[in-house]
C-alpha positions in Angstrom: -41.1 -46.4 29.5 -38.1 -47.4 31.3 -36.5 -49.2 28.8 -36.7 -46.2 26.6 -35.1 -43.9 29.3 -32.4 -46.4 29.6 -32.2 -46.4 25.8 -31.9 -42.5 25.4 -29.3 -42.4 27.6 -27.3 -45.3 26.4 -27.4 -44.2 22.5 -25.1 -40.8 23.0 -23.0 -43.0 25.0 -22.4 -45.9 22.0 -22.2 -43.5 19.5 -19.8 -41.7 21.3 -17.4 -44.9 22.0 -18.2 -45.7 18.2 -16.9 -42.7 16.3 -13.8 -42.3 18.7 -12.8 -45.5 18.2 -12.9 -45.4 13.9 -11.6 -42.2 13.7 -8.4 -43.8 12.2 -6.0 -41.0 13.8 -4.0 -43.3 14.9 -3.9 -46.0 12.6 -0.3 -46.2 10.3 -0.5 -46.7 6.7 2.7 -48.8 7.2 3.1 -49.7 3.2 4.5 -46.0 1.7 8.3 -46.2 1.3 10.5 -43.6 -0.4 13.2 -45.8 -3.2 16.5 -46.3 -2.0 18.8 -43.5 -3.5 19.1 -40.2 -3.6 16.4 -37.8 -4.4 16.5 -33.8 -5.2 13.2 -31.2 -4.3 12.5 -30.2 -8.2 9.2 -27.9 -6.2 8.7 -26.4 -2.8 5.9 -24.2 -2.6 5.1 -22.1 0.9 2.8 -19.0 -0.2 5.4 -18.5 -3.4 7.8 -20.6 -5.2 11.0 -21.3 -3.1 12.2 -24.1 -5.1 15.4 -22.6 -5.4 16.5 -22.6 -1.8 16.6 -26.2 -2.3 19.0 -26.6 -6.0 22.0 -27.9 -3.3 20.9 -30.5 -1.4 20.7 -34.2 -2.1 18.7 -36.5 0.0 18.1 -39.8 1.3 16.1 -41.8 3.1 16.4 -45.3 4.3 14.3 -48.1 5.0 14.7 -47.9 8.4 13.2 -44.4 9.1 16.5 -42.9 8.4 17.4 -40.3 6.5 20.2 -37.2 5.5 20.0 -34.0 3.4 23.8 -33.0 2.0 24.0 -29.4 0.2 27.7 -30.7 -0.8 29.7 -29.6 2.2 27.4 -30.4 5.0 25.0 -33.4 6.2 22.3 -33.4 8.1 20.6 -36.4 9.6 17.0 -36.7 10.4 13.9 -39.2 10.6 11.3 -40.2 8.5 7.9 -42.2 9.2 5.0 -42.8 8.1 1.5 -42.6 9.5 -2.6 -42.0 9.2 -4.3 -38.8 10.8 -6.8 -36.4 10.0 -8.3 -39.3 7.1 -5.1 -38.9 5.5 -1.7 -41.3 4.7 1.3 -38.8 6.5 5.1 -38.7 5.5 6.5 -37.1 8.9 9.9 -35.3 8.2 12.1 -34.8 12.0 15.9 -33.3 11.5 18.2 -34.1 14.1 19.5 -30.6 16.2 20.2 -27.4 14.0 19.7 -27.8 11.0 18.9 -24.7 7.9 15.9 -22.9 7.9 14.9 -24.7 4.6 15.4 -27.9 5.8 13.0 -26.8 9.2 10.3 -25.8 6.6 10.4 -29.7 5.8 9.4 -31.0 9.3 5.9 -31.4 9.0 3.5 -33.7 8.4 3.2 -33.8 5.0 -0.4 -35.5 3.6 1.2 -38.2 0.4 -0.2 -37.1 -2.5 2.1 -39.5 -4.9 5.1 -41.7 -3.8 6.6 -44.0 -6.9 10.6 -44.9 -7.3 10.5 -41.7 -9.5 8.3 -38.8 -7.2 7.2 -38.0 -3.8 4.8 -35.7 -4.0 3.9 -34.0 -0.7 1.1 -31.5 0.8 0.3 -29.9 3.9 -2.1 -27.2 5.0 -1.7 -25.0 7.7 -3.5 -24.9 10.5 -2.8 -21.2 11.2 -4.3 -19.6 7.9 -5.3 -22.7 5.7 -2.3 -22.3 2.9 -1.3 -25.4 1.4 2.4 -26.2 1.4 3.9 -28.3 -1.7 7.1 -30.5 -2.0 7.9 -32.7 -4.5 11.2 -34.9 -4.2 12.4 -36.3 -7.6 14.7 -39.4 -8.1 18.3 -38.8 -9.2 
């Protein structure tokens, strides 16, 4: 009967330890890199189609985490990584300072849907009222 009591009490315990440590939050997918070159947001979707407020700016991102948007007369430099959380690969988009108010909507943590050298394709749902956010980056 003892061993049973010790038993009962040790399984929560193990099964605890077990599922925190294979949650995979905080493992990094490591292998998802955007092409070299510039690239142009043919679809932004945020509860309508605001594609448009994104026709003027270019963008690029490096290998080394790197990255600018230019709408023509401005650049603006920012960050790009990837990583695994919530069971899902992540493309994490950081702008450096001030930047436009459509290039803030970018800074999330975007779930990968598709990245090829021709489309990053990009979702992310809101934690506030569940809508699903879209981006799509195209090769130029």
């Amino acid at each position: 009967m003892r061993h049973l009591k010790s038993i009962l009490i040790a399984f929560p315990l193990f099964m605890f330890a077990f599922f925190a440590c294979t949650s995979g939050d905080d493992n990094s997918s490591g292998n998802i890199t955007p092409a070299a070159g510039q690239w142009k947001i043919t679809y932004f979707f945020d509860k309508q189609d605001k594609s448009s407020n994104y026709s003027n700016y270019t963008f690029e991102f490096d290998s080394n985490g790197s990255m600018s948007a230019t709408n023509g007369s401005q650049t603006w430099s920012g960050t790009w990584q990837t990583g695994f959380d919530d069971s899902a690969d992540k493309f994490l988009i950081d702008f450096i300072g001030t930047v436009p108010s459509a290039l803030s909507e970018l800074e999330e943590d975007w779930r990968i849907i598709t990245v090829n050298d021709n489309l990053m394709h990009f979702e992310h749902t809101s934690g506030g009222n569940g809508d699903t956010d879209v981006v799509k980056f195209t090769k130029i």
